[in-house]
N, C-alpha and C positions, 0 to 999 in steps of 0.2 A: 542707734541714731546716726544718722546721718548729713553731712553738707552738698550740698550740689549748687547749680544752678539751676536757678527755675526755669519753665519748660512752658508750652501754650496748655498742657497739659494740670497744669497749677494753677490757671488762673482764678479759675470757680472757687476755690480753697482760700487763694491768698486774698481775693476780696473778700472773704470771712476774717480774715484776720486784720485786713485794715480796717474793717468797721470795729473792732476791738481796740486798735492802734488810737482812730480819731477817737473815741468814747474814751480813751486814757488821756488823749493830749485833753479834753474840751473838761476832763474831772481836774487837771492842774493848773488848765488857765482858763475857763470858762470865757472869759472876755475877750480872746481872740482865737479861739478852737470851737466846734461844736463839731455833736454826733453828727455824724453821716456815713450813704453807702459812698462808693466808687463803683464807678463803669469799668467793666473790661478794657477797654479801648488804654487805660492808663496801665496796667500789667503790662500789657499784648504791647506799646509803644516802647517800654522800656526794655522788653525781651527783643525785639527788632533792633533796637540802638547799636549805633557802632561805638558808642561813647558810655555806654551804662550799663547794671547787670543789674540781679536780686539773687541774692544767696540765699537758700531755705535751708532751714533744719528740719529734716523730716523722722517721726518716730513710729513707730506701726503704719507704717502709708499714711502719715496723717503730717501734714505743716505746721509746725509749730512754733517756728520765729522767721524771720525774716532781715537779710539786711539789703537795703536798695543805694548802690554806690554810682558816682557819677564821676566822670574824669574830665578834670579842668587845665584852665591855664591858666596864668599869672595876665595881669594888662597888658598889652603891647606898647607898651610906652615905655621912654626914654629914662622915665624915673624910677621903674620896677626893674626887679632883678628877677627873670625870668626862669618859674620855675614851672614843670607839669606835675598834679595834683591829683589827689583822691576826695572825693568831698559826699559825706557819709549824708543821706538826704531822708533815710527814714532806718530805720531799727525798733524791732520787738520781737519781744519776746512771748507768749500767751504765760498768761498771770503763775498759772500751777507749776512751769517748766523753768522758773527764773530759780537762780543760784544752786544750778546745778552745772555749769561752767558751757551752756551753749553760746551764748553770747561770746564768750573767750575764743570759740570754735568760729561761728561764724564772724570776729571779729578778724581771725586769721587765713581766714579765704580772704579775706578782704585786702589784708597786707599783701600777697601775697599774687592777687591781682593785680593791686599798685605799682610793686615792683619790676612785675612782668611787662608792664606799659612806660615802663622808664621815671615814677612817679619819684616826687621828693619827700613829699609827705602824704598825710591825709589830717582832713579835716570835719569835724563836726561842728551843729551848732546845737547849745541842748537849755531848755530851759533852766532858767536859774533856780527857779524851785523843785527841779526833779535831782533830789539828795545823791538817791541813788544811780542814776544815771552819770552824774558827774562823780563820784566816787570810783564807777566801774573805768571811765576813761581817766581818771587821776592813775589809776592802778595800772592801766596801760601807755602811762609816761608819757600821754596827751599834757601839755601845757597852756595855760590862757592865752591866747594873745593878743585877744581884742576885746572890747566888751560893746554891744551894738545897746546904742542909749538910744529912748524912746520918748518925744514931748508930744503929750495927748492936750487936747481941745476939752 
């Protein structure tokens, strides 16, 4: 198994896998996720970026997780304390390849990118109902630090 970056060469694969990714988010929260494909154009933009990457896990030539990281900044305002950031924008894994410590792998390309760009942290945001995704980042000494509250109509 292997980590890399993804490649223009990945992208027909990793849109199989994001259609797998959305069919997971739209089973935990159905009311604000559904199934869908993706266009090339959103791989191919993020492999262009000078600001973003996608790390695959690849195992017999085949992709089998994915992490898509973005690198931010803090407000430019007077009242924030200015720091540069990782900000984790999608992560999966394909269902059969989970707790066999990829995600750990591909969790640490990721650091590891971060720090190479001068990053302070990194961040995720992850569904309050997905157990296990918050558990895997409890484990990686990810802490709360916000909670985004929602008043629907």
């Amino acid at each position: 198994m292997e980590i890399r970056l993804a490649t223009f060469n990945d992208i027909e694969e990793l849109c199989l896998l994001y259609r797998a990714f959305f069919a997971y988010n739209a089973k935990m929260q159905p009311k604000y996720y559904k199934e869908g494909e993706i266009i090339e154009d959103y791989p191919k933009s993020v492999i262009l970026s000078k600001e973003e990457d996608i790390f695959v896990a690849v195992n017999d030539n085949v992709i089998i997780g994915f992490i898509h990281i973005q690198e931010n900044e803090t407000p430019p305002y007077e009242s924030y304390v200015s720091y540069k950031y990782a900000e984790i924008i999608e992560f999966f894994i394909a269902e059969e390849f989970r707790k066999q410590g990829i995600g750990s792998k591909l969790f640490n390309s990721v650091k590891e990118w971060s720090k190479k760009r001068g990053g302070s942290y990194i961040e995720a945001m992850v569904l309050t109902n997905a157990r296990g995704e918050i558990k895997f980042y409890e484990k990686k000494a990810f802490k709360t630090k916000m909670h985004i509250m929602r008043y629907e109509f």
